[in-house]
C-alpha positions as CSV (number, residue, x, y, z in Angstrom):
1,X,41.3,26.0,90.2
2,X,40.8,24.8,86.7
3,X,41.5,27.7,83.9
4,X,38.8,28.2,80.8
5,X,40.2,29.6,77.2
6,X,37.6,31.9,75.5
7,X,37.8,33.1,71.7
8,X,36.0,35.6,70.5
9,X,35.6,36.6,74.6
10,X,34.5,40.4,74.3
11,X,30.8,39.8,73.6
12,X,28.0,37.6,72.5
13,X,28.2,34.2,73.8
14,X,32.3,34.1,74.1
15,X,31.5,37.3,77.2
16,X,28.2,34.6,78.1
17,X,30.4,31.8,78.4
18,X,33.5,34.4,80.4
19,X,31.1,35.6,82.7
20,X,29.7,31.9,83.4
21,X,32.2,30.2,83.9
22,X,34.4,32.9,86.1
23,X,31.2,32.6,88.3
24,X,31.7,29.1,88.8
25,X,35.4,29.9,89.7
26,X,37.4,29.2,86.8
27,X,40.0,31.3,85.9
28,X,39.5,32.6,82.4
29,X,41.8,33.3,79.6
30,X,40.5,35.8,77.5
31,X,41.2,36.0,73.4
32,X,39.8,39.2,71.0
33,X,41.0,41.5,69.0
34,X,40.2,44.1,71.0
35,X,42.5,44.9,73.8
36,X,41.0,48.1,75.6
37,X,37.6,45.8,76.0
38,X,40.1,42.6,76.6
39,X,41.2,44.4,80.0
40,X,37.7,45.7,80.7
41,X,35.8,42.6,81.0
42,X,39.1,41.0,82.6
43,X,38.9,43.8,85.5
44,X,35.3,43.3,85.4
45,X,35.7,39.3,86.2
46,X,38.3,39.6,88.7
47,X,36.5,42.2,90.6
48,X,33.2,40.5,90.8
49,X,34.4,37.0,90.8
50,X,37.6,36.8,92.6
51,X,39.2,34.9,89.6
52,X,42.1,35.5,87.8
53,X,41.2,37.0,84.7
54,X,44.2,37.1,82.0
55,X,44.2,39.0,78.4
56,X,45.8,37.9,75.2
57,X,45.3,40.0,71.8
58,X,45.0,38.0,69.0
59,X,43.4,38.4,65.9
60,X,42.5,34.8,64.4
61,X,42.3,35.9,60.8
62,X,46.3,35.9,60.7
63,X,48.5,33.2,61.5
64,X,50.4,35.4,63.6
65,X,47.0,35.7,65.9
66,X,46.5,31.5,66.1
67,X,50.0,30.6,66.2
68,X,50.0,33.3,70.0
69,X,46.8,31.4,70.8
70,X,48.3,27.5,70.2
71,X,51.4,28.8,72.6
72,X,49.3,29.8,75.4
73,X,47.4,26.4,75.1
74,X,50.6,24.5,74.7
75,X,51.8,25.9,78.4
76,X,52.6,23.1,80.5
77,X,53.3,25.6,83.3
78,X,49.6,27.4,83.1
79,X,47.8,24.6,81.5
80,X,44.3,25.4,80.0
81,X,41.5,23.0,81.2
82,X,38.6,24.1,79.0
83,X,38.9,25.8,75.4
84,X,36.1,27.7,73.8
85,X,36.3,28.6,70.4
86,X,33.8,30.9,70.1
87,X,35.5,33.6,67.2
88,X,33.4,34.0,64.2
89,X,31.9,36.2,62.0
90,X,29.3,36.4,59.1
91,X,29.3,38.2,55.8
92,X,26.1,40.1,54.2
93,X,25.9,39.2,50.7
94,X,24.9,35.8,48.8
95,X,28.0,33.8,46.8
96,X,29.6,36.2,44.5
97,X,28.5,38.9,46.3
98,X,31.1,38.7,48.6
99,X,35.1,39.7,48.3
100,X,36.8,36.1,48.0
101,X,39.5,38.1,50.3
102,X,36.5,37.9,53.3
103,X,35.0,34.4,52.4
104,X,39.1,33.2,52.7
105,X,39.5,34.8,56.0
106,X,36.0,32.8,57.7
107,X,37.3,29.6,56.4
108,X,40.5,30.9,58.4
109,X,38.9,31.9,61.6
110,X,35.9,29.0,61.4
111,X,38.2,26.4,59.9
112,X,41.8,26.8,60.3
113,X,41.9,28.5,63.8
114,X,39.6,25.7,65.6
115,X,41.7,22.8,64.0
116,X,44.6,24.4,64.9
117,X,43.5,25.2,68.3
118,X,41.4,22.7,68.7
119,X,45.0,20.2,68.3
120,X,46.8,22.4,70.8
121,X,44.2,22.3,73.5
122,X,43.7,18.5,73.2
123,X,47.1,17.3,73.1
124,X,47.9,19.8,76.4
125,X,44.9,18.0,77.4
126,X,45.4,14.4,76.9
127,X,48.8,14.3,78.8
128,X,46.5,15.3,82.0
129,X,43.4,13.0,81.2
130,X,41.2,15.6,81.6
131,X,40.1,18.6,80.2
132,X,37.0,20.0,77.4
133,X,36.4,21.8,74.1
134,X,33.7,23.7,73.1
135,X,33.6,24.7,69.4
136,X,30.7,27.3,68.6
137,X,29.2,26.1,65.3
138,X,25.4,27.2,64.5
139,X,21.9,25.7,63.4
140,X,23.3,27.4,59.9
141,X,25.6,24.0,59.6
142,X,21.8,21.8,59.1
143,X,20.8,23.8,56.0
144,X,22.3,25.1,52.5
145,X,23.3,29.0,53.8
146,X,26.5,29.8,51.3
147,X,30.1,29.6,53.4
148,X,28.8,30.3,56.4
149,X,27.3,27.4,56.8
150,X,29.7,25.4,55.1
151,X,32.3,26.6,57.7
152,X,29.6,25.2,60.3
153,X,29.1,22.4,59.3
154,X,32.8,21.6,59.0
155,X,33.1,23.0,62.7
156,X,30.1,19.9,63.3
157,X,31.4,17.1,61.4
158,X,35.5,17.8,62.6
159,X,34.2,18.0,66.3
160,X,32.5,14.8,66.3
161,X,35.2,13.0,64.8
162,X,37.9,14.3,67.0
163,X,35.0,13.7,70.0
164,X,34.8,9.7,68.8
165,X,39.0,9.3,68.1
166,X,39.3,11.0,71.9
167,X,37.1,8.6,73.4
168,X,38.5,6.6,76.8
169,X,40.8,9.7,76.8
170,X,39.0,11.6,79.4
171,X,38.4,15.0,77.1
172,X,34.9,16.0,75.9
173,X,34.3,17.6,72.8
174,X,31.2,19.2,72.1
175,X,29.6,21.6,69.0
176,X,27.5,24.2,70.3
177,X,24.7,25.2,67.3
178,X,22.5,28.2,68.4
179,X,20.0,30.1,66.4
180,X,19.7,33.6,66.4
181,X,21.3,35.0,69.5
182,X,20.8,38.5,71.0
183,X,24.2,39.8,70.1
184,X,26.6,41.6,68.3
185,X,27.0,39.6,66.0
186,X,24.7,40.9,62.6
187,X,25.3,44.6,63.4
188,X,29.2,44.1,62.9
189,X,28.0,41.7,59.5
190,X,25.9,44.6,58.1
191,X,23.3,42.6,58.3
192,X,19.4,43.0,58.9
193,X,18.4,41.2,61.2
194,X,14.3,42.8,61.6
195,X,12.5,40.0,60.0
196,X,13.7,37.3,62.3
197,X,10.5,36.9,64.5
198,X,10.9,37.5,68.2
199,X,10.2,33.7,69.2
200,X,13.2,32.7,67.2
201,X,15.9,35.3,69.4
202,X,17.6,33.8,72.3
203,X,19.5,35.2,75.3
204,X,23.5,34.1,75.3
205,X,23.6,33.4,78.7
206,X,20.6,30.8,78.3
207,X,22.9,29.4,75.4
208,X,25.6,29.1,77.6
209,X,23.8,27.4,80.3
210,X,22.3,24.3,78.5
211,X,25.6,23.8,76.4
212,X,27.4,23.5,79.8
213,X,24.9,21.0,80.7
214,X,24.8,19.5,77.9
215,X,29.4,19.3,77.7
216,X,28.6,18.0,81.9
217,X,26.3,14.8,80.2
218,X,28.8,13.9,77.4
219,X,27.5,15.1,74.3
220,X,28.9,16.3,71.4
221,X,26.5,17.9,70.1
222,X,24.4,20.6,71.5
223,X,21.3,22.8,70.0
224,X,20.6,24.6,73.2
225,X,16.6,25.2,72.8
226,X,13.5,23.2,72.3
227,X,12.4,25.3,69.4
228,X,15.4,24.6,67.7
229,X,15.7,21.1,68.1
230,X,12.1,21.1,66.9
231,X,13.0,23.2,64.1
232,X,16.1,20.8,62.8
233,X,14.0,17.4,63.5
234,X,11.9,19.4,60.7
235,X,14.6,20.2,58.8
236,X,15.9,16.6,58.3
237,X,11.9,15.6,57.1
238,X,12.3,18.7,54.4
239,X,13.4,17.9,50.7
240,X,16.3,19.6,49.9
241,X,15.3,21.6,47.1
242,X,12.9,23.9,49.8
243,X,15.5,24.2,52.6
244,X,17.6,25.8,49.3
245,X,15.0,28.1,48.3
246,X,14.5,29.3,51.9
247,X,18.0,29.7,52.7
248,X,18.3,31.9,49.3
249,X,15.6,34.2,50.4
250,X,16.2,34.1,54.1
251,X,19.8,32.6,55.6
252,X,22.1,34.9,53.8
253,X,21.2,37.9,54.9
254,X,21.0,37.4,58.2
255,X,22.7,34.2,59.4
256,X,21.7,32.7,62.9
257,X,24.7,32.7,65.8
């Protein structure tokens, strides 16, 4: 059996993308901070699944919490087969607004921790000519939405590139950009959420199910909904300035994921 890596495992589309792929008989690796609902969901898993279903508390805001997450990838002995860097977070407030403390620590949880994990997994990888990343991005990376959306894009434009230098290697690399999701995800940011019409929410385990299609044809890039897909052809189409304006009024206070 082939062993799947999941950040950010406990809910949302990191426990979408757990319960998926222990379904399909992987056994799963499972990352969060929290370790009482680490070994939950990893009893959970094994019970229904048959899978083993392993725990690792890390908290990818410290270097202490990436540098436990690179060693596990970096086993020869247990080798990972399919990393998902799902951990992320978003921040209520617009630029200024927010702590610099708190915009420092997404840069280290978007950024830092899927370089760094991101170069663990692959090199593990490489040596067995096999073996995928998914790096969880958002639609926020096509449109000005403060740091965010920077840290998005980044995830985009980094995945890509490491997708097109890994070519002939026999890894795929693949950005996942959702919209809004059903998840935990703006109650933990403070954020409200209520003006986000019901056409635009989507269910995480329908995310997870076209991004796996989409890793299974090659791509590395995936906005996993025809809505969406409409909705970013649009936004290429849109002058700058208005995307701004809408962003300022909209994207900051409640960020899609």
């Amino acid at each position: 059996m082939t062993t799947a890596l999941i950040t950010g495992a406990t809910a949302g589309i990191g426990a979408a993308f757990a319960r998926r792929l222990a379904r399909d008989g992987h056994h799963v690796v499972l990352v969060a901070r929290d370790e009482e609902r680490l070994w939950q969901q990893a009893t959970e898993l094994h019970d229904q699944h048959g899978v083993e279903a392993s725990v690792l508390r890390a908290d990818l805001a410290t270097d202490e919490g990436i540098s436990a997450v690179e060693s596990r990838l970096e086993d020869r002995d247990h080798p990972v087969d399919l990393l998902i860097n799902n951990a992320g977070f978003g921040n209520k407030g617009t630029f200024l607004d927010v702590p610099m403390a708190d915009e420092l620590t997404m840069l280290k949880v978007h950024c830092e921790a899927v370089l760094r994990l991101t170069a663990a997994g692959t090199k593990s990888m490489r040596t067995r000519g096999r073996g995928g990343v998914v790096n969880v991005a958002s639609v926020a990376a096509f449109v000005p939405r403060g740091t965010y959306g920077a840290s998005k894009a980044w995830v985009v434009q980094f995945t890509q590139g490491a997708a097109k230098d890994l070519a002939g290697s026999g890894l795929r690399l693949m950005a996942l950009c959702p919209g809004f999701v059903r998840t935990e995800f703006h109650e933990r940011a403070g954020m409200d959420a209520g003006n986000v019409p019901g056409w635009m929410w989507l269910n995480a385990d329908a995310v997870v199910d076209a991004a796996m299609k989409d890793l299974a044809r090659g791509k590395t890039l995936s906005v996993p909904d025809p809505r969406y897909k409409a909705l970013m052809g649009a936004v290429n189409l849109l002058p700058r300035s208005l995307l701004s304006r809408a962003s300022s009024t909209t994207g900051r206070r409640y960020g899609p994921r």
